[in-house]
MARTI-979582 format. One record per residue (C-alpha): x, y, z. Coordinates in Angstrom, 2 decimals, decimal comma. Layout:
BEGIN
> xx:yy:zz
> X:Y:Z
...
***
This chain:
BEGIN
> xx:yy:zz
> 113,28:-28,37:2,62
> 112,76:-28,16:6,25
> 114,34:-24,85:7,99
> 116,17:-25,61:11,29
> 117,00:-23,36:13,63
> 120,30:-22,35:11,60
> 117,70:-21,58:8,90
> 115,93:-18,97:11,13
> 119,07:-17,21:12,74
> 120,61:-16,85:8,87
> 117,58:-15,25:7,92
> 117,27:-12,76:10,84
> 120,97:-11,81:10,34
> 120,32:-10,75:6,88
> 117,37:-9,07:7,54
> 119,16:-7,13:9,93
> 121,87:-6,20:7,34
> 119,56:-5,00:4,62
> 117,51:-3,30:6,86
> 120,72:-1,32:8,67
> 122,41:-1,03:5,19
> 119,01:0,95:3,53
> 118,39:3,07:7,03
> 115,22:1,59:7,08
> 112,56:1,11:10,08
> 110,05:-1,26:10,39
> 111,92:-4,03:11,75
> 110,19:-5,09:15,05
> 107,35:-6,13:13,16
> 109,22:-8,16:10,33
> 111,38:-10,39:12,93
> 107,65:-11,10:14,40
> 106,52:-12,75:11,13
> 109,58:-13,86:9,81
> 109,43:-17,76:11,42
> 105,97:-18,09:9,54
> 106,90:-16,63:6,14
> 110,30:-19,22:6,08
> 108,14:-22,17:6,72
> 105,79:-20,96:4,01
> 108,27:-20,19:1,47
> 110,98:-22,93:2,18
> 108,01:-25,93:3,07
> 104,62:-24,93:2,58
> 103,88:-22,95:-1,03
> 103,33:-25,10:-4,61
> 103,63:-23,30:-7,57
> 99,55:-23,81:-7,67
> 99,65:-20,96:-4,19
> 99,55:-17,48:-4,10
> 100,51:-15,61:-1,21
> 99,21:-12,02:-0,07
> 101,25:-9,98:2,42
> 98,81:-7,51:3,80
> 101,02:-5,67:6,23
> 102,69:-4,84:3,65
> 105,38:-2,80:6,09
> 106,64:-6,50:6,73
> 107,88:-6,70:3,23
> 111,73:-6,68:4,57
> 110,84:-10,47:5,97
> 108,67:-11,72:2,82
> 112,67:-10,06:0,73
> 114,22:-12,13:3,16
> 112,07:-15,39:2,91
> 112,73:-14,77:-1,07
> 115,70:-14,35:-1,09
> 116,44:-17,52:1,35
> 114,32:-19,84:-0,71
> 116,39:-19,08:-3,24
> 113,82:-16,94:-5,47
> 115,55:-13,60:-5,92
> 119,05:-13,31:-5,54
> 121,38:-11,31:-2,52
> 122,39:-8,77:-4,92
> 118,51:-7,73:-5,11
> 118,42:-7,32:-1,14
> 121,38:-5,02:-1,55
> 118,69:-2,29:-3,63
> 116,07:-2,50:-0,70
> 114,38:0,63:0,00
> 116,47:2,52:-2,58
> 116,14:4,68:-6,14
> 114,42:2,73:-8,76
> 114,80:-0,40:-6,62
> 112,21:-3,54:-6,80
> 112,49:-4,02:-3,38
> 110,36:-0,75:-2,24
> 109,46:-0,75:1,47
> 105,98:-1,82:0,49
> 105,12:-4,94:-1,61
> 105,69:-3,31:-5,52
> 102,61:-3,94:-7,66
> 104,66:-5,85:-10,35
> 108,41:-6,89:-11,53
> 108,29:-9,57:-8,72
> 106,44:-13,04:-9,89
> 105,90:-13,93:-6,03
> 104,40:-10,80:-5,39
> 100,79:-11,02:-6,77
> 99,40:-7,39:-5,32
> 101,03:-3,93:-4,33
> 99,95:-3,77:-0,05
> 100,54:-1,65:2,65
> 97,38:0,54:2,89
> 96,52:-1,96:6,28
> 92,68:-3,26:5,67
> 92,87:-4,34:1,44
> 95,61:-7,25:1,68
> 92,54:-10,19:2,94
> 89,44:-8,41:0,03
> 92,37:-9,20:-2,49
> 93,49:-12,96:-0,86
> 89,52:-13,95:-0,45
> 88,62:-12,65:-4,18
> 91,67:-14,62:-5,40
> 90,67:-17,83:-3,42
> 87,02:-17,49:-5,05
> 88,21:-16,64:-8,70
> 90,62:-20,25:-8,11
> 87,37:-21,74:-7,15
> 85,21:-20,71:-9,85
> 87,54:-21,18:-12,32
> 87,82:-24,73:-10,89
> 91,98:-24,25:-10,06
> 93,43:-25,86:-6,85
> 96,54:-24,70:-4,87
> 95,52:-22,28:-1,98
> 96,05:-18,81:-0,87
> 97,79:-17,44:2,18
> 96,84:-14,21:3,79
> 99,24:-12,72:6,71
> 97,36:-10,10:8,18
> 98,71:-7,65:11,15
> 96,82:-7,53:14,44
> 95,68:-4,00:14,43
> 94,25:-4,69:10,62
> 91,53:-6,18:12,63
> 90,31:-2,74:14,16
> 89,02:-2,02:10,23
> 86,34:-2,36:8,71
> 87,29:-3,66:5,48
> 88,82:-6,62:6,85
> 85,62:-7,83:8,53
> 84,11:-7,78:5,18
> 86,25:-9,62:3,48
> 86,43:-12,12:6,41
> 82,53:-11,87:6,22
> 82,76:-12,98:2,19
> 85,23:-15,84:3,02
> 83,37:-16,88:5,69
> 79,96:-16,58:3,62
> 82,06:-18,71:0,86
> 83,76:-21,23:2,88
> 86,65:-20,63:0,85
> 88,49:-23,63:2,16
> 91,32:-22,55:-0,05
> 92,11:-19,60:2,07
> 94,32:-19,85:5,11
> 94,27:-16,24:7,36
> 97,61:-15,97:9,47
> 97,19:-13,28:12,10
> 100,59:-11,59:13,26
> 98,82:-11,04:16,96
> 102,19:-9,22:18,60
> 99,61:-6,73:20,08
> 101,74:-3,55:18,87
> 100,85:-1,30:16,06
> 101,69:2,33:15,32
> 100,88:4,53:18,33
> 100,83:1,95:21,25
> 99,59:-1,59:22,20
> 96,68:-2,22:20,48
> 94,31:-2,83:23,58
> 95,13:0,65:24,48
> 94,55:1,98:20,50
> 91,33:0,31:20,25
> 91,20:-3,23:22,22
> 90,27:-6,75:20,16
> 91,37:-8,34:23,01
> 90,93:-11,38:23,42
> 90,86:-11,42:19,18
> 91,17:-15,29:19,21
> 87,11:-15,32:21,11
> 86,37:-12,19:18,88
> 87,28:-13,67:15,25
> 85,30:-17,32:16,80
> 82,38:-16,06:16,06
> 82,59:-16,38:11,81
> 82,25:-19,90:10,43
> 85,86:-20,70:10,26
> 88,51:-23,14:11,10
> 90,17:-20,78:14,10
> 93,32:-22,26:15,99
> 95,53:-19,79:18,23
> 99,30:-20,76:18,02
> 102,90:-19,75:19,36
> 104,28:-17,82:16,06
> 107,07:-18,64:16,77
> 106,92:-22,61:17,49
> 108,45:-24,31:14,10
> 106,19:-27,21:14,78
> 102,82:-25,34:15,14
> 103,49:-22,94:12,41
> 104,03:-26,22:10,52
> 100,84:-28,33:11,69
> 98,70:-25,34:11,73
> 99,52:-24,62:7,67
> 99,50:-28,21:6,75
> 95,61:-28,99:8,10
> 92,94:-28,69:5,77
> 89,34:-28,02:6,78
> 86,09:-27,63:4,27
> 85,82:-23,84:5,19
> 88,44:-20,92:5,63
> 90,74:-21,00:8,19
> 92,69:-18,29:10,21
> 95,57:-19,15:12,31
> 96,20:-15,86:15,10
> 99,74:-16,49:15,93
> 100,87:-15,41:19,12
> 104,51:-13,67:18,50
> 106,75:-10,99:19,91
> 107,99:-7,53:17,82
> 111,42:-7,91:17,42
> 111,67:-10,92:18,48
> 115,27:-12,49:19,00
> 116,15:-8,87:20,03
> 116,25:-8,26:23,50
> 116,12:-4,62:23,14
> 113,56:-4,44:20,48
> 111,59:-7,43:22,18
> 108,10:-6,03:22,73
> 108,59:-2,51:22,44
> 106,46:0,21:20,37
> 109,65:2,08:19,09
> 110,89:-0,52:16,84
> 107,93:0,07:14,93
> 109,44:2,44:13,33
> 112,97:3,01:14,33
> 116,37:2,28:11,95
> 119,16:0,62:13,32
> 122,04:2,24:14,70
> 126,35:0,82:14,08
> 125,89:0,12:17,72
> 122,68:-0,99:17,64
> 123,29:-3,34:14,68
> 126,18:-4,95:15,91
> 124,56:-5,81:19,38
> 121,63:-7,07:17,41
> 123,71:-9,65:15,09
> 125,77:-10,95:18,06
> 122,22:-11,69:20,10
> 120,92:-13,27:17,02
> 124,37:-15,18:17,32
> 124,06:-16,58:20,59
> 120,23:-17,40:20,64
***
């Protein structure tokens, strides 16, 4: 199935609805990722992938992407965030086939995705595995190393996708500790590197479908809340819940987009 426009603005509506139904933050950085995850779930994954979400606080849009692509159902979505749920605000570490790996500690999600693409490898298995990374992962340590091992590997089964909306916790994340420009600073491993627009439908498309002999990481240029005006590149919506108010002014922009 290709997603169309329609596709996207269903998605972001429901997204919305959980995440204002459960009281829940986080939602800036889910509408950021939320184009790439609905091209990988509704055109992209075989049932020979995996997929790793490693900031894991995204795990409203991976629900959503589920849930759209018709893998868990809307009465699911309706638990998010809440007593005994499946849906925890944070990847759960099992009751979810999709879900291969609890995340959310920022730094483990691309160790886990390269050791997976290596064990495929040695054990001879194709499909591939996708890695969606944040930004500010890329100040740690522990993601070098693991892009050092994949690198080391050529693990040409691994595809990186970098959510580069250059906001993270406390601030932009030139002023927290600058990458910038982290396109020139990741060029430096033996990769496949492209820089897209994150939220271009076409490039997300021809930047999953190529296929090089050595890892590749896509850093997608997006925007935190994007379709949003009033969480559009702003720090808050990091963490802030939505408001009635709030909520309905959200839906109707996502509307008339």
């Amino acid at each position: 199935m290709t997603i169309t426009d329609s596709d996207l603005k269903r998605a972001r509506k429901r997204l919305l609805q959980m995440h204002f139904e459960s009281r829940v933050g986080h939602i800036g950085g889910n509408l950021s990722c939320l184009d790439a995850l609905m091209v990988l779930y509704h055109e992209v994954l075989t049932p020979q992938d995996r997929f790793v979400l490693s900031k894991g606080h995204a795990a409203g849009a991976l629900y959503t992407a589920l849930w759209s692509s018709g893998r868990i159902g809307d009465d699911a979505l309706k638990t998010f965030h809440k007593d005994a749920t499946l849906l925890a605000g944070h990847p759960p570490a099992s009751g979810i086939d999709d879900i291969l790996f609890a995340t959310g500690s920022l730094g483990h999600g691309l160790s886990l995705a390269a050791g997976a693409a290596k064990a495929l490898e040695l054990k001879g298995e194709g499909g591939m595995v996708y890695c969606l990374t944040s930004d500010g992962e890329w100040q740690e340590g522990s993601t070098y190393e693991a892009m050092v091992f994949a690198s080391h590997h050529r693990l040409s089964n691994l595809k990186i996708l970098v959510d580069h909306n250059q906001l993270q916790g406390f601030g932009t994340t030139s002023e927290v500790a600058s990458m910038a420009p982290l396109g020139d600073r990741l060029a430096g491993f033996e990769l496949d590197l492209k820089v897209i627009d994150g939220h271009d439908l076409g490039a997300i498309r021809a930047a999953l479908a190529s296929r090089s002999n050595t890892c590749q990481l896509i850093v997608m240029q997006t925007h935190k809340g994007r379709g949003v005006s009033f969480m559009e590149d702003r720090m808050e919506w990091h963490y802030l819940p939505l408001g009635a108010e709030q909520y309905a002014q959200a839906v109707q922009e996502v509307e008339a987009r």
